[in-house]
KOLMARGU-161159 format. One record per atom (N, C-alpha, C, CB): residue in one letter; x, y, z. Coordinates in steps of 0.02 Angstrom, whole numbers, padded with zeros to 5 digits, always signed. Glycine has a CB too. Example, Ala and Ser with C-alpha at 12.3 -4.5 7.8 and 13.67 -1.06 7.14 Angstrom:
<nodes>
A+00660-00284+00390;A+00615-00225+00390;A+00660-00165+00390;A+00565-00224+00452;S+00642-00112+00354;S+00684-00053+00357;S+00645+00002+00394;S+00704-00030+00286;
</nodes>
This chain:
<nodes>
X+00043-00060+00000;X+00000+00000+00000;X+00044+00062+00000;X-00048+00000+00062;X+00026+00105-00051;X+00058+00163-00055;X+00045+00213-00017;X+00055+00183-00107;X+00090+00256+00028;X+00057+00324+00055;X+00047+00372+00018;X+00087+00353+00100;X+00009+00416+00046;X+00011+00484+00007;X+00041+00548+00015;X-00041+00503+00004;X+00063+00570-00032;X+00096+00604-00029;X+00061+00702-00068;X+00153+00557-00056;X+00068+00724-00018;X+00045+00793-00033;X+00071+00851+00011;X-00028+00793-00029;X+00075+00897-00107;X+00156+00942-00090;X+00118+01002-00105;X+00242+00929-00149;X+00134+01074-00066;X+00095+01132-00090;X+00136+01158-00125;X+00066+01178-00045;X+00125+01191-00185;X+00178+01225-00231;X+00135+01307-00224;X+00184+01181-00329;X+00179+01351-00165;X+00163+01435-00147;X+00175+01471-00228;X+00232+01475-00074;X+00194+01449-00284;X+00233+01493-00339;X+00251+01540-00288;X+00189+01527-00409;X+00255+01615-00349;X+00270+01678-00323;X+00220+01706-00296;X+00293+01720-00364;X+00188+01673-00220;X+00154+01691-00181;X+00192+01705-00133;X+00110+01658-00171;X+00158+01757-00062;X+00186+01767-00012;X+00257+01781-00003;X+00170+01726+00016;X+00279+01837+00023;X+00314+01870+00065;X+00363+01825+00122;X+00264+01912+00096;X+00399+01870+00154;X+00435+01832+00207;X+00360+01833+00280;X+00530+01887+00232;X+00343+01886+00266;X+00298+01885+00325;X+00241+01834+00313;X+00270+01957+00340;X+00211+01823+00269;X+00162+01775+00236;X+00177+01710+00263;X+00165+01773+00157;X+00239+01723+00210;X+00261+01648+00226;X+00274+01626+00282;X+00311+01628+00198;X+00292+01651+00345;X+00307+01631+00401;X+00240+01595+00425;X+00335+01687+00442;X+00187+01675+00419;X+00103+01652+00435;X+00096+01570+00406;X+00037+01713+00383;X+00096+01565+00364;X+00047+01526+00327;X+00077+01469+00348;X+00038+01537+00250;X+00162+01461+00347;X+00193+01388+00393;X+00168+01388+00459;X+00282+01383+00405;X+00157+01440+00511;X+00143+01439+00566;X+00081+01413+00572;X+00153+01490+00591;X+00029+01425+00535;X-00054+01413+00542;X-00044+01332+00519;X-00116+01471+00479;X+00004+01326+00483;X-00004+01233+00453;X+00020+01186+00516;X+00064+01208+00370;X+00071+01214+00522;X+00080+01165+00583;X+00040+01167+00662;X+00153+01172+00597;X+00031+01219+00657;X-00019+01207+00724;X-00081+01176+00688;X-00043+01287+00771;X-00109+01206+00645;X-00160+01156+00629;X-00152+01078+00588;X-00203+01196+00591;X-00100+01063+00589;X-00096+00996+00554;X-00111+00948+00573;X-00050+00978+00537;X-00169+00908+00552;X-00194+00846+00563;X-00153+00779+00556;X-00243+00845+00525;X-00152+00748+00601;X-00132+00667+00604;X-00096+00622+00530;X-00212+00627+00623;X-00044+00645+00510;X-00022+00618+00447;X-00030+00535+00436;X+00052+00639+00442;X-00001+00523+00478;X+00005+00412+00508;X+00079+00408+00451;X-00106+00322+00461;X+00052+00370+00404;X+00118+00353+00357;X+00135+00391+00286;X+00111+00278+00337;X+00098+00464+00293;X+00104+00512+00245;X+00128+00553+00245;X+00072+00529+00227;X+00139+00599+00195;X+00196+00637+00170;X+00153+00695+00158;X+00240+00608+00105;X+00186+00770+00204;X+00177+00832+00175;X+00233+00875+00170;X+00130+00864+00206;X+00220+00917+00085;X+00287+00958+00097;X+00237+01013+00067;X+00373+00935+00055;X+00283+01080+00096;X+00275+01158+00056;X+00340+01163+00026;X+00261+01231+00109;X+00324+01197-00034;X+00373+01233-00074;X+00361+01291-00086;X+00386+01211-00128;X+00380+01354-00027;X+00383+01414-00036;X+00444+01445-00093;X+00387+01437+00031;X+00420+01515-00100;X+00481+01541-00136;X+00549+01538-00122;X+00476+01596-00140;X+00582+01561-00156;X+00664+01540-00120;X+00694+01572-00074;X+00719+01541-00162;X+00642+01657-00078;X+00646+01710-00032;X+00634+01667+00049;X+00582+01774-00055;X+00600+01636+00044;X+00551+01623+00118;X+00586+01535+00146;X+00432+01616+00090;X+00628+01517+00127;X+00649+01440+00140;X+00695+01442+00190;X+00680+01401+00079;X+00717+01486+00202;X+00769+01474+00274;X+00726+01491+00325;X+00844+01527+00282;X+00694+01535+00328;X+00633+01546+00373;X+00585+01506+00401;X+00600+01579+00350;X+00562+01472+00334;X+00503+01418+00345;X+00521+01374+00372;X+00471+01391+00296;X+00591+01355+00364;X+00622+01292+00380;X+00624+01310+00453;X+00695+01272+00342;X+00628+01351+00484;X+00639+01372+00552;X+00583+01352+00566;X+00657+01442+00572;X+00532+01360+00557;X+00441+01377+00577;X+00428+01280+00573;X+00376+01446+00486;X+00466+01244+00514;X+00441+01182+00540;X+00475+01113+00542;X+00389+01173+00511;X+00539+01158+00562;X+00583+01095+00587;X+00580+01048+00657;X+00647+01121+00590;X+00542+01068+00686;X+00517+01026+00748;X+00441+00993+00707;X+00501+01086+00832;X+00418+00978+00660;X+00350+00965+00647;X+00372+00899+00572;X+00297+01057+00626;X+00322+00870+00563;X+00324+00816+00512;X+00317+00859+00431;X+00253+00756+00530;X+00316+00920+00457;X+00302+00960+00377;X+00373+00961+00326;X+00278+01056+00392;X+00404+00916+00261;X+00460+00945+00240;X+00449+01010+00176;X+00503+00882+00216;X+00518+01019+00186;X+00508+01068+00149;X+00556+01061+00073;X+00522+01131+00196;X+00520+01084+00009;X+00535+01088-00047;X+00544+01171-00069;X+00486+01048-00081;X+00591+01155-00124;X+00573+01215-00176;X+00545+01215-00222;X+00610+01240-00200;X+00552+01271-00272;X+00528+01262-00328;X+00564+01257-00393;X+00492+01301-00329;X+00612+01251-00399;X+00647+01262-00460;X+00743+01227-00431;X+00636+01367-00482;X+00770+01244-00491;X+00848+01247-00465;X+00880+01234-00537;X+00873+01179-00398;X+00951+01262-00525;X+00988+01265-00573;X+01032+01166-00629;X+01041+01321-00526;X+01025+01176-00658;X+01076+01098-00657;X+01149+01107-00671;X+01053+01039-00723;X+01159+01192-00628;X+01243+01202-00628;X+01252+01213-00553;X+01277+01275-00678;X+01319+01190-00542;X+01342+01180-00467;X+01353+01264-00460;X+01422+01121-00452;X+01390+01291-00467;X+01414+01381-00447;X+01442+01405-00500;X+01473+01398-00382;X+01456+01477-00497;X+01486+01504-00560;X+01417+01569-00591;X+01503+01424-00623;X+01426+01592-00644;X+01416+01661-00652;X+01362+01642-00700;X+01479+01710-00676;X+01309+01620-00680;X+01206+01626-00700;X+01180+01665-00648;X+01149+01539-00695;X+01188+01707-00655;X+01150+01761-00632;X+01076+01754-00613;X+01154+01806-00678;X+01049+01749-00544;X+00988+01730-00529;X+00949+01653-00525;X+00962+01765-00571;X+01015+01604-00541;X+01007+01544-00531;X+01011+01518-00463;X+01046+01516-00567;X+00979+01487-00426;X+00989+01441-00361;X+01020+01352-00363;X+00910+01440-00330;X+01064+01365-00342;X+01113+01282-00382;X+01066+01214-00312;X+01265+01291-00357;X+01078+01169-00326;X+01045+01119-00274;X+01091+01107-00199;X+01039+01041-00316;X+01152+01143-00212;X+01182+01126-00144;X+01136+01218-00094;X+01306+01119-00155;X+01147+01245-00132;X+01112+01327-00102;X+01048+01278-00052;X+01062+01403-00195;X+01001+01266-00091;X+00928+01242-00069;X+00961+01173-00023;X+00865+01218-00149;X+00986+01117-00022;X+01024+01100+00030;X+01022+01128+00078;X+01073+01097+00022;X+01069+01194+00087;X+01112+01214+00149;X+01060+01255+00178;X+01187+01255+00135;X+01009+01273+00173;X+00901+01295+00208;X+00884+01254+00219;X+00828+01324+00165;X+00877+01182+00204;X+00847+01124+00227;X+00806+01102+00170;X+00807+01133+00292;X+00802+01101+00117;X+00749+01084+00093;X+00781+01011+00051;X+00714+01148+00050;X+00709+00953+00067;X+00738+00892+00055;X+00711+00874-00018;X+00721+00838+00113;X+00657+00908-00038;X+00629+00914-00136;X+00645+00955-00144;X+00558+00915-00173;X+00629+00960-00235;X+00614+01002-00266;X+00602+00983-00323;X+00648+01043-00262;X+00538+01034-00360;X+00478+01026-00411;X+00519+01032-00427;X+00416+01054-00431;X+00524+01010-00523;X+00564+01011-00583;X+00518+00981-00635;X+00633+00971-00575;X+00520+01015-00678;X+00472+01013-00756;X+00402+01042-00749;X+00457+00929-00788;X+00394+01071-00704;X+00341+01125-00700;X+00296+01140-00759;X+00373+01187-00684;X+00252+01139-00782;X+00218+01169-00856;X+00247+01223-00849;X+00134+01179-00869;X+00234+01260-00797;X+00238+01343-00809;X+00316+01333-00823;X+00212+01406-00731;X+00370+01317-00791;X+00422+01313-00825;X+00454+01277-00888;X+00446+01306-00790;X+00413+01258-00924;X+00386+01221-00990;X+00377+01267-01019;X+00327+01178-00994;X+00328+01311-01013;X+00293+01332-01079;X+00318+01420-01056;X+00187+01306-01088;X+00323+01450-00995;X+00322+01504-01005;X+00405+01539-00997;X+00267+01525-00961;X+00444+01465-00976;X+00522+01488-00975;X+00556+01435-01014;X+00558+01494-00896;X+00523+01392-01066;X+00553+01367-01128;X+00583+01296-01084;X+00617+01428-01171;X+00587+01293-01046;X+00626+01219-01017;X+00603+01156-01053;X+00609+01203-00933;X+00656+01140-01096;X+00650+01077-01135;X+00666+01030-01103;X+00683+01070-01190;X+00644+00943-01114;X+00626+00859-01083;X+00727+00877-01058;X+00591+00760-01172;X+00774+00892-01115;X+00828+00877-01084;X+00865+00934-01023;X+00870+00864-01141;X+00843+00994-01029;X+00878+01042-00973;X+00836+00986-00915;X+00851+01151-00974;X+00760+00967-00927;X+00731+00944-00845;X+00787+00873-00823;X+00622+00909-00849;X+00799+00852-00876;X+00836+00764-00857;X+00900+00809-00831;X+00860+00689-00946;X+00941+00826-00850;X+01005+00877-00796;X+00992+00908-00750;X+01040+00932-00822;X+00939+00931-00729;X+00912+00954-00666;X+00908+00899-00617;X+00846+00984-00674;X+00841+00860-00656;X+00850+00801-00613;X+00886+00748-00594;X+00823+00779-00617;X+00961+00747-00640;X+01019+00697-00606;X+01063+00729-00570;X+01061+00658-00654;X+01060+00824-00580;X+01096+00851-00522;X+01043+00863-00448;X+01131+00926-00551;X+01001+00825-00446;X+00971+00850-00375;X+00992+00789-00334;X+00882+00865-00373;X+00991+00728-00390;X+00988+00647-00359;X+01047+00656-00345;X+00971+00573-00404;X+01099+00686-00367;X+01168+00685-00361;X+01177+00714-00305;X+01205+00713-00411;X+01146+00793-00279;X+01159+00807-00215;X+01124+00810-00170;X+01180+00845-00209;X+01075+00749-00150;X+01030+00739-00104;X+00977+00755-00101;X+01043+00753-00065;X+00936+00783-00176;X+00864+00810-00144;X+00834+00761-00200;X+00840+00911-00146;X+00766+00761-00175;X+00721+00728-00206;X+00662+00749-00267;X+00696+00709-00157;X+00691+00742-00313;X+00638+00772-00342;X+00552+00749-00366;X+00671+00787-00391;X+00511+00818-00385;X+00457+00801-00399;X+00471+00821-00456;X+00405+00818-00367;X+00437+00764-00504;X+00450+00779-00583;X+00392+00792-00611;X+00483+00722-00626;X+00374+00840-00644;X+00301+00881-00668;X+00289+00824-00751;X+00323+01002-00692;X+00229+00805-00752;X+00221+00821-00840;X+00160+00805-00848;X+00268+00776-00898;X+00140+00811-00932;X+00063+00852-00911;X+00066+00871-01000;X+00065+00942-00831;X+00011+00857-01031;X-00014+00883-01084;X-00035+00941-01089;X-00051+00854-01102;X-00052+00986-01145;X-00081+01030-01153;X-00170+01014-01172;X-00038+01061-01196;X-00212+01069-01159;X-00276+01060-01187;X-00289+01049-01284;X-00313+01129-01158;X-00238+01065-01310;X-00246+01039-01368;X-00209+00990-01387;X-00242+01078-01405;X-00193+00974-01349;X-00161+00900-01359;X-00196+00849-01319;X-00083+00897-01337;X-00224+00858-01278;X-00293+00803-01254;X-00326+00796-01302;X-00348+00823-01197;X-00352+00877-01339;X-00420+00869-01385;X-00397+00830-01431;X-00455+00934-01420;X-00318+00815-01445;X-00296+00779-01494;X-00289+00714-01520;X-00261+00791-01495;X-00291+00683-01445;X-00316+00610-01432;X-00229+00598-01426;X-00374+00560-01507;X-00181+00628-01411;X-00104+00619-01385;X-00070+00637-01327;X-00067+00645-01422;X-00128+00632-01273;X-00100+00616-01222;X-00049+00582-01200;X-00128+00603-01204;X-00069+00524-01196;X-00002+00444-01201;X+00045+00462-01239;X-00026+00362-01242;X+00067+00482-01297;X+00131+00496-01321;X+00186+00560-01285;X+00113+00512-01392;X+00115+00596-01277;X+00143+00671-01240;X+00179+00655-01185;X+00086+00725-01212;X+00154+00612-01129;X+00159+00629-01052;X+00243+00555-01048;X+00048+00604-00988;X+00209+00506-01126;X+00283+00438-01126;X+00358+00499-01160;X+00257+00336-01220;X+00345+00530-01212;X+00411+00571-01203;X+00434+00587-01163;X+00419+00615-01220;X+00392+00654-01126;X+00412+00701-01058;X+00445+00624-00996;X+00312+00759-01017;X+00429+00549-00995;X+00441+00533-00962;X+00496+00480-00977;X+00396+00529-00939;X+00512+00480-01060;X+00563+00431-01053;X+00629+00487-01069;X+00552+00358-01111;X+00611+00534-01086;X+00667+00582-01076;X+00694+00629-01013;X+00655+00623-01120;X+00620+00634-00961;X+00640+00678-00914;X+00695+00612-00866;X+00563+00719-00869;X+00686+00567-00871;X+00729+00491-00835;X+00771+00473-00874;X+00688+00421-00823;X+00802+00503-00926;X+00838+00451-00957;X+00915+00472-00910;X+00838+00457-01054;X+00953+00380-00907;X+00987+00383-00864;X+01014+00387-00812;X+00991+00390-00868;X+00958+00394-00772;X+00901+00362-00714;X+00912+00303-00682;X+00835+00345-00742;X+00927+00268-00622;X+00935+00183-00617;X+00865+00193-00576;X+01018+00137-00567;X+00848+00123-00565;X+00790+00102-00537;X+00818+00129-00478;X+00765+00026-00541;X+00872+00110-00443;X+00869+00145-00381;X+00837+00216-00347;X+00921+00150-00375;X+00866+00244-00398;X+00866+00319-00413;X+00800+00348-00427;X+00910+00335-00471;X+00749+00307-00446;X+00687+00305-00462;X+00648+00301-00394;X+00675+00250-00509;X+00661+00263-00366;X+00633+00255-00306;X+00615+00320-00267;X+00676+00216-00270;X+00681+00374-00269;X+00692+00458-00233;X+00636+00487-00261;X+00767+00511-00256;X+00615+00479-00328;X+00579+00531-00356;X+00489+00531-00354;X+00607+00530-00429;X+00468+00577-00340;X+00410+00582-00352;X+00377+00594-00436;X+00398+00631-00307;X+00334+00548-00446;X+00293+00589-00524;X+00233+00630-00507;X+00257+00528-00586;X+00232+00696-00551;X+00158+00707-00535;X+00151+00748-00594;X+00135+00745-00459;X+00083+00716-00619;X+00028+00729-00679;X-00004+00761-00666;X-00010+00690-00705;X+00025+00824-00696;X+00001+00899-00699;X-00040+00917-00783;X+00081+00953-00686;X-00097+00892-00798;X-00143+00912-00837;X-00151+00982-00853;X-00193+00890-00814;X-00087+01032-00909;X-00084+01079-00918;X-00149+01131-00929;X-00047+01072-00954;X-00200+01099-00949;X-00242+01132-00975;X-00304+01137-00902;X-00264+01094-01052;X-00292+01121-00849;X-00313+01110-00779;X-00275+01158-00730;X-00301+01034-00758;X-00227+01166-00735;X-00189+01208-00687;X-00220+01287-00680;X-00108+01209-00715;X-00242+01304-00640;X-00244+01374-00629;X-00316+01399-00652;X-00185+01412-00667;X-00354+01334-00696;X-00410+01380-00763;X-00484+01364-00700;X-00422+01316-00885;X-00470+01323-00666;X-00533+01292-00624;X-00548+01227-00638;X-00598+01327-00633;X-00540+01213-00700;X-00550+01158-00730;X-00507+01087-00702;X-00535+01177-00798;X-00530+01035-00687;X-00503+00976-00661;X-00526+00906-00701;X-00523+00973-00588;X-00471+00887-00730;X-00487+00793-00742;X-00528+00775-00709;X-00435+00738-00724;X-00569+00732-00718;X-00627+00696-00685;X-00568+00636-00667;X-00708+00672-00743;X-00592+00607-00584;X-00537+00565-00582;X-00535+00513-00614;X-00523+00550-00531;X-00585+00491-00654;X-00571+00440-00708;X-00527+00460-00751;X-00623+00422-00745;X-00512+00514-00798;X-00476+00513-00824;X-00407+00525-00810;X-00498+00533-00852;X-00401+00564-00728;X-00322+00553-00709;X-00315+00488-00668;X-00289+00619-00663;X-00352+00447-00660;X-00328+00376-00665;X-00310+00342-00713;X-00362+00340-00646;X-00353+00358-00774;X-00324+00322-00842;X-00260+00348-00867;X-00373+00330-00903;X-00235+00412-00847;X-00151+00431-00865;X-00138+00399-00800;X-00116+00524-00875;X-00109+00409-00769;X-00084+00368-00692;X-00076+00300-00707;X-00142+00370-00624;X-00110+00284-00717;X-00123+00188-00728;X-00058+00186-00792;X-00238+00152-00772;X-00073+00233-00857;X-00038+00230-00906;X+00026+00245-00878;X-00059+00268-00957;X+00042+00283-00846;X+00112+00286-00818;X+00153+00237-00778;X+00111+00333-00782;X+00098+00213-00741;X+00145+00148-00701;X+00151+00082-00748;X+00101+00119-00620;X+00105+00071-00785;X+00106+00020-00834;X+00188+00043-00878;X+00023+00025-00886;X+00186+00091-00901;X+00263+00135-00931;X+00317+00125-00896;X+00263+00217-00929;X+00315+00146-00836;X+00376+00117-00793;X+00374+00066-00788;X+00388+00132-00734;X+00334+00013-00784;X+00354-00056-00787;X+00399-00085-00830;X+00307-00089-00796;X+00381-00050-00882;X+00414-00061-00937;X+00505-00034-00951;X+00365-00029-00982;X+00481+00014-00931;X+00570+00063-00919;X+00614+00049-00870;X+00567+00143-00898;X+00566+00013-00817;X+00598-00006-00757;X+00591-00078-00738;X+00574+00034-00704;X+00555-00094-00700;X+00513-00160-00667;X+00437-00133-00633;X+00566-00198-00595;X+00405-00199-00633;X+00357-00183-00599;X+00347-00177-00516;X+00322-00219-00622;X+00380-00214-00486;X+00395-00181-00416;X+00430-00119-00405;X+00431-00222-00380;X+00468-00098-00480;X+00502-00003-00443;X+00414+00032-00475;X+00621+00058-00515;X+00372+00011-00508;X+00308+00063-00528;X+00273+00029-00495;X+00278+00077-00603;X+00262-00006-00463;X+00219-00021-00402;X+00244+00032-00337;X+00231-00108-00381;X+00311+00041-00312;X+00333+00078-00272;X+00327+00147-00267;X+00378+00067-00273;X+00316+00164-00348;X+00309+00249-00365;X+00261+00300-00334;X+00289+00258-00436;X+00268+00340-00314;X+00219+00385-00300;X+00211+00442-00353;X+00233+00411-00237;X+00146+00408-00374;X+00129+00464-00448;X+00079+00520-00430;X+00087+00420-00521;X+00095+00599-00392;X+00032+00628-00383;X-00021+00687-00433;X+00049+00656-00326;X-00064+00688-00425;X-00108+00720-00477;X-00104+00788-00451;X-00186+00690-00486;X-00097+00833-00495;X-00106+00926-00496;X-00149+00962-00569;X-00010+00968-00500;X-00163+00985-00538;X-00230+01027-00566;X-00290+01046-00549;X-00251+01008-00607;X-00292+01113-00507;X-00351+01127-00493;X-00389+01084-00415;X-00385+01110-00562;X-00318+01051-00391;X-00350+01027-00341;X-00379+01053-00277;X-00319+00992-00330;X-00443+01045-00252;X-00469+01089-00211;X-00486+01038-00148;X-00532+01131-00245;X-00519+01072-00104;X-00540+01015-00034;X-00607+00984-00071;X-00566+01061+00062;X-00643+01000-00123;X-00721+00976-00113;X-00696+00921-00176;X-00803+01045-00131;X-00644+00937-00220;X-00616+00868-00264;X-00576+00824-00231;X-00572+00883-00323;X-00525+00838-00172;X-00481+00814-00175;X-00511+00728-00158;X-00433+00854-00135;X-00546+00716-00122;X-00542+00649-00086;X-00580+00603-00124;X-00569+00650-00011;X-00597+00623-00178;X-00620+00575-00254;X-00552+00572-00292;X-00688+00618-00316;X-00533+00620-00310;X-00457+00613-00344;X-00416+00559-00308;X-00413+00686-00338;X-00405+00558-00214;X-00368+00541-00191;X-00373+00453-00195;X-00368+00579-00136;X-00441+00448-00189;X-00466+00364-00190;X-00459+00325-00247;X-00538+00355-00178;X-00432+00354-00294;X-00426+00319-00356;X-00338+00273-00340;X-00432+00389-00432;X-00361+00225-00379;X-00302+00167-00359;X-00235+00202-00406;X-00328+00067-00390;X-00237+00222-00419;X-00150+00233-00446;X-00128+00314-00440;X-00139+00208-00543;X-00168+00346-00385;X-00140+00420-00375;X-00147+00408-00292;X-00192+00496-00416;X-00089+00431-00283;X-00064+00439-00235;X-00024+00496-00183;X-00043+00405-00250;X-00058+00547-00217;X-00057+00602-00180;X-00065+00673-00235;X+00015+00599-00134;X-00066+00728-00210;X-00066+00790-00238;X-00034+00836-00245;X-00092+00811-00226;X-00024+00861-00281;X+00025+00943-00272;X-00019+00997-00304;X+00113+00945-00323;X-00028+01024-00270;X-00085+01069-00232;X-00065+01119-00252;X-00097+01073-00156;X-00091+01188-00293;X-00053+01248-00315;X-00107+01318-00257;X-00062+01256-00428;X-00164+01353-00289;X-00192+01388-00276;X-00216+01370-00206;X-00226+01397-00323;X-00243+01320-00189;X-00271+01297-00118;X-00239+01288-00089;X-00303+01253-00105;X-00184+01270-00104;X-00122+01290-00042;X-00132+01332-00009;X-00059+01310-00058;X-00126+01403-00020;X-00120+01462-00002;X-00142+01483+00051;X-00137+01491-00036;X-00214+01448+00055;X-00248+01455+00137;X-00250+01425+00190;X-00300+01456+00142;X-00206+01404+00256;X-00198+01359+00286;X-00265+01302+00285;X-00177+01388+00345;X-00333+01328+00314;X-00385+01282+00302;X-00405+01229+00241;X-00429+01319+00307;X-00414+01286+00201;X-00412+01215+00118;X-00365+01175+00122;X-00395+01242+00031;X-00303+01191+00120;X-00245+01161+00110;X-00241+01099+00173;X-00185+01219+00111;X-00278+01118+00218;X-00281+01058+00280;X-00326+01005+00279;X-00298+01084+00344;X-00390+01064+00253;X-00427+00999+00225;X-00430+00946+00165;X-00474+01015+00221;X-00375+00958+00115;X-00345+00924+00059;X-00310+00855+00106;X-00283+00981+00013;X-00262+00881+00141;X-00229+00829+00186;X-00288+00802+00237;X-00161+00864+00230;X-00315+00800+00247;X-00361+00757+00285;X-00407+00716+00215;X-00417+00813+00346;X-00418+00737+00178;X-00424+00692+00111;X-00403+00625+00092;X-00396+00719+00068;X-00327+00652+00108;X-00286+00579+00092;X-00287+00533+00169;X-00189+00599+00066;
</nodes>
């Protein structure tokens, strides 16, 4: 039996002062996890802070982004040892929004993601069709590229660290949500995929979570479906309550 796993992604929300709030209200209000997994990924502004606010508590903490260069002169880049040395034990990588609105191609995400495995963090790996590419009936081809390229080179071991999560581009942000039938039928398609790329005990092991539009009054239909296994949560994050009642979902 798989746990669940559910990650809030703040984007460029909240402040240092926000952000302190909004970790402070989660952990006092955080409900009974048992054998599950919650992380926030505040901005990069707010991660040494937050990490303060919930390092005595079961909450970890992620980022959002990172460089796939160790140090040296990129200007405005955050390298994976930086996010390290704040505490943070993820970080999101292949983002749509960093897809489509900062050009990040299947191979910059696969160098991201063998420099995070390389220096200890775990990543969550984004992918996710567009709405005209659903209407297109190429889903399955879309989401098997983004995934035999965002892994290539990858060991099963190494597979194990990572989180997947099927982020339905044309769902993110619009209101609009997969019916969980149909993000079970990608999900299902994905672990059936890793079986294949991998074994079936490392895609039995996987934790594949669904994003888009997830709210408290969807989440615990989304959550009951057999091959999703947790959420990454964008907009409903934001408010300690929704965002608590998402985790009492799972």
């Amino acid at each position: 039996m798989r746990r669940k796993v559910i990650a809030g992604n703040w984007k460029m929300n909240n402040d240092l002062g926000a952000s302190i709030s909004l970790a402070s209200e989660l952990k006092t209000n955080l409900p009974e996890l048992g054998e599950n997994q919650l992380i926030i990924c505040p901005p990069f502004t707010s991660l040494e802070s937050v990490n303060e606010v919930i390092k005595d508590s079961p909450i970890a903490l992620g980022a959002q982004n990172m460089s796939k260069q160790d140090s040296g002169a990129y200007t405005g880049e955050v390298s994976a040892s930086m996010l390290k040395s704040v505490g943070c034990e993820y970080v999101i990588l292949g983002h749509s929004e960093r897809r489509t609105i900062f050009n990040e191609q299947d191979a910059l995400i696969n160098a991201k993601i063998r420099k995070a495995l390389s220096e200890g963090l775990k990543p969550i790996f984004c992918i996710g069709e567009t709405l005209e590419e659903r209407e297109g009936g190429i889903t399955n081809q879309v989401v098997k590229r983004q995934v035999v390229e965002g892994l290539k080179d990858i060991t099963e071991e190494n597979l194990a660290l990572i989180i997947l999560a099927y982020e339905p581009v044309w769902a993110i942000g619009t209101g609009k949500t997969a019916t969980p039938e149909q993000a079970q039928e990608v999900h299902k398609f994905l672990r059936e995929l890793l079986a294949e790329l991998y074994s079936a005990p490392a895609a039995d092991k996987l934790i594949i979570q669904y994003g888009g539009s997830v709210k408290p009054d969807n989440a615990g239909e989304l959550l009951s479906q057999a091959d999703i296994d947790g959420a990454l949560v964008g907009g409903a994050c934001l408010k300690s309550d929704s965002f608590v009642n998402i985790i009492k979902s799972a």
